[in-house]
Structures are given as structure tokens and as C-alpha cells.
N, CA, C and O atoms as a GROMACS GRO file, in nm:
protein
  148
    1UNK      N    1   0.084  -0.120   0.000
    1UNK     CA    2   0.000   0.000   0.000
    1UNK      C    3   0.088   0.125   0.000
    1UNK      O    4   0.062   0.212  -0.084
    2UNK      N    5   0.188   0.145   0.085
    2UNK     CA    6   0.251   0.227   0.086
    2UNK      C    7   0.372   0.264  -0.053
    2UNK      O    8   0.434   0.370  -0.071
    3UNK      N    9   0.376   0.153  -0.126
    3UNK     CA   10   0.432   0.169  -0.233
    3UNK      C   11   0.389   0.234  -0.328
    3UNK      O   12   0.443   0.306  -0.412
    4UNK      N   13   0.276   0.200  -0.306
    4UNK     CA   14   0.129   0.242  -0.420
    4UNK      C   15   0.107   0.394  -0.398
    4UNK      O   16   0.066   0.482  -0.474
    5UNK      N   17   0.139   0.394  -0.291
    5UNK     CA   18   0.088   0.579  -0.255
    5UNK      C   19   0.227   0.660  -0.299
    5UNK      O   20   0.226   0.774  -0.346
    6UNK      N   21   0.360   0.572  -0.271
    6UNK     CA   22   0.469   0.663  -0.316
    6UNK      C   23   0.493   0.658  -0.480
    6UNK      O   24   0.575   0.726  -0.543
    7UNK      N   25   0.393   0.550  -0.536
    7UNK     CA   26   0.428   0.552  -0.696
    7UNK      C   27   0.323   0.713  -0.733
    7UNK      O   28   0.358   0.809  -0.802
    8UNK      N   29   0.222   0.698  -0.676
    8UNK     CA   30   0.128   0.769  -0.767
    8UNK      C   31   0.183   0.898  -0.701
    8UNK      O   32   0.131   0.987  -0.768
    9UNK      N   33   0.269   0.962  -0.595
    9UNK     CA   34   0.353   1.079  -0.574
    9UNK      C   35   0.458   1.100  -0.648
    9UNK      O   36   0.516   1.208  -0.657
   10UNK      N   37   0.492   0.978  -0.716
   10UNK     CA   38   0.582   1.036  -0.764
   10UNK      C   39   0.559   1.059  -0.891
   10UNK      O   40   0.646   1.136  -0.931
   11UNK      N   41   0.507   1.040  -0.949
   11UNK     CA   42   0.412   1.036  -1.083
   11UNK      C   43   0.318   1.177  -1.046
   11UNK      O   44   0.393   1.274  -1.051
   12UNK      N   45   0.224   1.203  -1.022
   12UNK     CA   46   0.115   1.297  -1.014
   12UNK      C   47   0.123   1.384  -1.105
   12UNK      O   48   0.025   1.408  -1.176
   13UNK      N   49   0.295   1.482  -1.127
   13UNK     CA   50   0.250   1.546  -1.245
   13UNK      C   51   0.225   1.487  -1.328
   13UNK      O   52   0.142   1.542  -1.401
   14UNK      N   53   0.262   1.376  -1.366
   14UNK     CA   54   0.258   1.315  -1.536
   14UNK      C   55   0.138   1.268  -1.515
   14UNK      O   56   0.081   1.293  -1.622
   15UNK      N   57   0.045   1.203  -1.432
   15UNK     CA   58  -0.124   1.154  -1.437
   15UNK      C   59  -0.114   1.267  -1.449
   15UNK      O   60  -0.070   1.299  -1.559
   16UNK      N   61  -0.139   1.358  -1.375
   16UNK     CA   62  -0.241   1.495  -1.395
   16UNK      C   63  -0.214   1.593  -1.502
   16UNK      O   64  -0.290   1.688  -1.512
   17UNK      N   65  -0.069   1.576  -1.621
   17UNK     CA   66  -0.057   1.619  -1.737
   17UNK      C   67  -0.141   1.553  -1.804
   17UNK      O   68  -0.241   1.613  -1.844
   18UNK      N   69  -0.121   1.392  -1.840
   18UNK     CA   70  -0.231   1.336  -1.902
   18UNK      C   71  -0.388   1.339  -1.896
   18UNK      O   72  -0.464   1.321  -1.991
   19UNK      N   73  -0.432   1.375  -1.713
   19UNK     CA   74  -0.523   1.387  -1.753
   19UNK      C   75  -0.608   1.532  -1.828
   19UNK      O   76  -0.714   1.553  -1.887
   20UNK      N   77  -0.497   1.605  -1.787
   20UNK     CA   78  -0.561   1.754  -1.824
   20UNK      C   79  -0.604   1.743  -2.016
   20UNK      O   80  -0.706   1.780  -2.074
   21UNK      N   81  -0.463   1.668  -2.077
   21UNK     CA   82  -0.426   1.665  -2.204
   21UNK      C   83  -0.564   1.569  -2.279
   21UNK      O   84  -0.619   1.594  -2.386
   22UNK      N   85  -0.597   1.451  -2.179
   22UNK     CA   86  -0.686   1.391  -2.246
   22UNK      C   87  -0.824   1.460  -2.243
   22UNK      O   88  -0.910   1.440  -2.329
   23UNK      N   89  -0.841   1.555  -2.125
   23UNK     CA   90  -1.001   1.630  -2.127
   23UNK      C   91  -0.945   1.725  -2.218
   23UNK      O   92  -1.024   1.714  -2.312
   24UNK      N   93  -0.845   1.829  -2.260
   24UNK     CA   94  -0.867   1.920  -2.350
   24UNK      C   95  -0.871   1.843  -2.517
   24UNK      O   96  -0.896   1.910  -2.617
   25UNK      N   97  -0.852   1.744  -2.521
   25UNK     CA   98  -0.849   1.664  -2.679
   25UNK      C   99  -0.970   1.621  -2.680
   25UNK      O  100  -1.018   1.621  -2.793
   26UNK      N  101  -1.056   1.575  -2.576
   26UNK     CA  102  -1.179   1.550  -2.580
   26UNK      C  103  -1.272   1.658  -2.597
   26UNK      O  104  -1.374   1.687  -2.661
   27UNK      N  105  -1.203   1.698  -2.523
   27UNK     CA  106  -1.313   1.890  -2.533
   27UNK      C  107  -1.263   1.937  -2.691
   27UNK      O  108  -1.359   1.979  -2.754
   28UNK      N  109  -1.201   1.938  -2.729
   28UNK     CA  110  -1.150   1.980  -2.872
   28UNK      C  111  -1.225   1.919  -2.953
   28UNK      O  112  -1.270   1.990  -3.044
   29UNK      N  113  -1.277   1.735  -2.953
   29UNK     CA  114  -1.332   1.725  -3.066
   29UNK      C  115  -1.479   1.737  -3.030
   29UNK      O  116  -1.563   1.715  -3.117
   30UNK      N  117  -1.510   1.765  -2.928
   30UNK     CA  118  -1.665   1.786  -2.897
   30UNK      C  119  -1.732   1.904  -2.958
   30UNK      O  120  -1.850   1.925  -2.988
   31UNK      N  121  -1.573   2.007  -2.971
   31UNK     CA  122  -1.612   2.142  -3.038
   31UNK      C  123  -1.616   2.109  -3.162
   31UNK      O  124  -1.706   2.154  -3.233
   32UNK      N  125  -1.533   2.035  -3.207
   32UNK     CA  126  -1.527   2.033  -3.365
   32UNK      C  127  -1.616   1.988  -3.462
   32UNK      O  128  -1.620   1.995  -3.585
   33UNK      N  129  -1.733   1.905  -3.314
   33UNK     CA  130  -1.849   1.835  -3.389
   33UNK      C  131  -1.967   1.956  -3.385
   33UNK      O  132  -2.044   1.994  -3.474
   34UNK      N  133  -1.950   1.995  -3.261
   34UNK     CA  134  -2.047   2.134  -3.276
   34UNK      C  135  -2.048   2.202  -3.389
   34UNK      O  136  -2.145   2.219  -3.464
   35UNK      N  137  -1.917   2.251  -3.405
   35UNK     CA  138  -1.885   2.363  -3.504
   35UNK      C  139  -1.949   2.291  -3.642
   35UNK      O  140  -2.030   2.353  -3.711
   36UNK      N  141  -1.908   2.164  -3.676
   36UNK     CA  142  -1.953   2.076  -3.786
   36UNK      C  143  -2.106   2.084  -3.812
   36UNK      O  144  -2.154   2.082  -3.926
   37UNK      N  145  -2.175   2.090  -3.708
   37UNK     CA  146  -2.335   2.076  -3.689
   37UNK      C  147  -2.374   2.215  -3.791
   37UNK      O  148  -2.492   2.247  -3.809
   0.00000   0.00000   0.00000
């Protein structure tokens, strides 16, 4: 358990780059379908 908590510390920026990166690419093509409409 305690390994688990020091992996995802040591990591956090890179999850939380990815996740930012995967909601703005998602949000990007949600616009692109709008805009398409």
C-alpha cells in the first residue's frame, strides 16, 4: 500500500498532465463536432 501511494507521488504530475491533455483533446473534438453541426 505504501508503495502504491509513493508511486502515484511520484508520478502525479505526469497523471495529472495526461489527464488535463486527455479532457482538452476530448473537449477539442466535442467542439469540432459542434462547429460541424
Amino acid at each position: 500500500m505504501l508503495y502504491l501511494v509513493s508511486f502515484f507521488y511520484q508520478y502525479s504530475d505526469v497523471i495529472y498532465f495526461c489527464c488535463i491533455s486527455f479532457t482538452l483533446l476530448s473537449w477539442q473534438e466535442d467542439s469540432e463536432e459542434i462547429i460541424l453541426q
